[in-house]
C-alpha positions as CSV (number, residue, x, y, z in Angstrom):
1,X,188.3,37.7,47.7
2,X,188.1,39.9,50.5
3,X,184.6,42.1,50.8
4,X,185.3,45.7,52.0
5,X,183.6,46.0,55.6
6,X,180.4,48.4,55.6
7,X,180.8,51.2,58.3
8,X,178.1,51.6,60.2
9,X,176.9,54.7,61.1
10,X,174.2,56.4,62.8
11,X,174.5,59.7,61.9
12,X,174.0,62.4,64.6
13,X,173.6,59.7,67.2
14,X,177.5,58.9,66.7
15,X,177.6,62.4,67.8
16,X,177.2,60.9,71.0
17,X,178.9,57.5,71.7
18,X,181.4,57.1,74.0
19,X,182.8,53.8,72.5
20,X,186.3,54.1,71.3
21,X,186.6,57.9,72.7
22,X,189.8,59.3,73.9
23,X,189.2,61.2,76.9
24,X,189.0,64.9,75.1
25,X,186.4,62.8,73.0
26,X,184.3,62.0,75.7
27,X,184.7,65.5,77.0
28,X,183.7,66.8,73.8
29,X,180.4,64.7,73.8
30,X,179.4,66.0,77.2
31,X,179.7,69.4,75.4
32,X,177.2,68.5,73.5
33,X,174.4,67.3,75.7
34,X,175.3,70.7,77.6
35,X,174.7,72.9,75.0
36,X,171.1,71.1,74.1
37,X,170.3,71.4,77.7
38,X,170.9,75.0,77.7
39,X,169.3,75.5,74.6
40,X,166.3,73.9,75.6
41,X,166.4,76.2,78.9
42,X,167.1,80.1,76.9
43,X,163.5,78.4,75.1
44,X,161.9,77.9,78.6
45,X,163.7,81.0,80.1
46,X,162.2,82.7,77.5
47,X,158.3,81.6,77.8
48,X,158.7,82.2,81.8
49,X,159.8,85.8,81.0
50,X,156.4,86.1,79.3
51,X,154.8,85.8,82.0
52,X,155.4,89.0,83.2
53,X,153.4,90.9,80.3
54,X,150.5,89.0,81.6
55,X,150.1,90.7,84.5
56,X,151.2,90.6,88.2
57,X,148.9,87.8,89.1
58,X,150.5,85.6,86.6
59,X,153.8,85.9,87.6
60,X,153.4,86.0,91.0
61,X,151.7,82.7,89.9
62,X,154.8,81.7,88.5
63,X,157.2,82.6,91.0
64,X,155.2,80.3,93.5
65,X,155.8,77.2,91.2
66,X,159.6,78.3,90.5
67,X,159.9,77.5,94.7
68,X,158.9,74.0,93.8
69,X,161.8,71.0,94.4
70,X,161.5,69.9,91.2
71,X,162.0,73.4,89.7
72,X,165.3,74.1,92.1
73,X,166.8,70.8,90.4
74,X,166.2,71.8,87.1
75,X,167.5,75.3,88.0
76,X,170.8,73.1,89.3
77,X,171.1,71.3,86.4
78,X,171.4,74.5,84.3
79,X,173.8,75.8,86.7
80,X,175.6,72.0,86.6
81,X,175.5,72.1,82.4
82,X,176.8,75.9,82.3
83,X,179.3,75.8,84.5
84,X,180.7,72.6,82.6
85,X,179.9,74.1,79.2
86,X,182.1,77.3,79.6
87,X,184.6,75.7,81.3
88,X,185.0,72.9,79.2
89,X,184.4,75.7,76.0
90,X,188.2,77.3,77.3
91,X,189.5,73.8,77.2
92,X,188.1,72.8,73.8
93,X,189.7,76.6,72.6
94,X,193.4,75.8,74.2
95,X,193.8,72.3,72.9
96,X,192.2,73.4,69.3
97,X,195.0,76.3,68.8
98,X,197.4,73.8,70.1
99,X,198.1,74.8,73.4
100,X,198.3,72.0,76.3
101,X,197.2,69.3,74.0
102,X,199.2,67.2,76.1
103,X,197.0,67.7,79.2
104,X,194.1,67.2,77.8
105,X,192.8,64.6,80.2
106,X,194.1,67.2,83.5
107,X,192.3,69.6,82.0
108,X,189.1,67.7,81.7
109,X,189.6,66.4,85.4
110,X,190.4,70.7,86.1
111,X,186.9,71.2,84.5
112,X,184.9,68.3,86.6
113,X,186.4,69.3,89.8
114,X,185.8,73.0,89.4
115,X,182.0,72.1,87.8
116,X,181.5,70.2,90.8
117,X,182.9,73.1,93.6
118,X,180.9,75.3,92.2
119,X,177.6,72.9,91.9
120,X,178.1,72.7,95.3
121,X,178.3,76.2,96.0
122,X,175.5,76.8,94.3
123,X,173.5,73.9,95.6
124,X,174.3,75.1,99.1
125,X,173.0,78.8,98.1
126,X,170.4,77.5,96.4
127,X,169.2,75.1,99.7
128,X,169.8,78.2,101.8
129,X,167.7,80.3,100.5
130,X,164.3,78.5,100.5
């Protein structure tokens, strides 16, 4: 007598496995560490914005450390996730109401190239500046 299999499953971590993904799948997952990235950032955003009620000392404070390397790459990486995020967002809304379905893996190599031309252009800025 055959035993039915037991799916395993891990819950919200599935959320996030590539294995067995088509490529809008994989697209989609990326999506996903985005959006926690730049959640985690409007929190952070938010507590640096306090600084300014704390006086000019203290933001002036703040400003010196937002100079820092370290900083600027984070600052990047928000840029990197937005970018991706919205992008991949019009993507996600075109294939979902049916439209360009079939392209759904140009469209996900339209969003990494354009993500990336505009990292750059920002990372360029960004170097430029300081």
């Amino acid at each position: 007598m055959n035993e039915p299999k037991k799916l395993h499953s891990r819950g919200v971590l599935d959320w996030f496995d590539p294995r067995g993904r088509q490529v809008g799948g994989w697209g989609f997952i990326i999506n996903r560490i985005s959006a926690i990235g730049l959640t985690v950032y409007l929190y952070l955003h938010l507590v640096m914005l306090g600084k300014l009620a704390q006086g000019p000392e203290s933001f002036d404070a703040f400003i010196a450390t937002a100079k820092q390397p370290l900083i600027l790459f984070g600052e990047l990486l928000v840029i990197i996730a937005g970018l991706y995020h919205g992008l991949n967002g019009i993507r996600i809304a075109l294939t979902s109401f049916g439209v360009a379905v079939r392209y759904q893996r140009a469209l996900l190599i339209g969003v990494v190239l354009l993500t990336a031309a505009g990292s750059l252009f920002f990372a360029i800025r960004m170097l430029s500046i300081h």
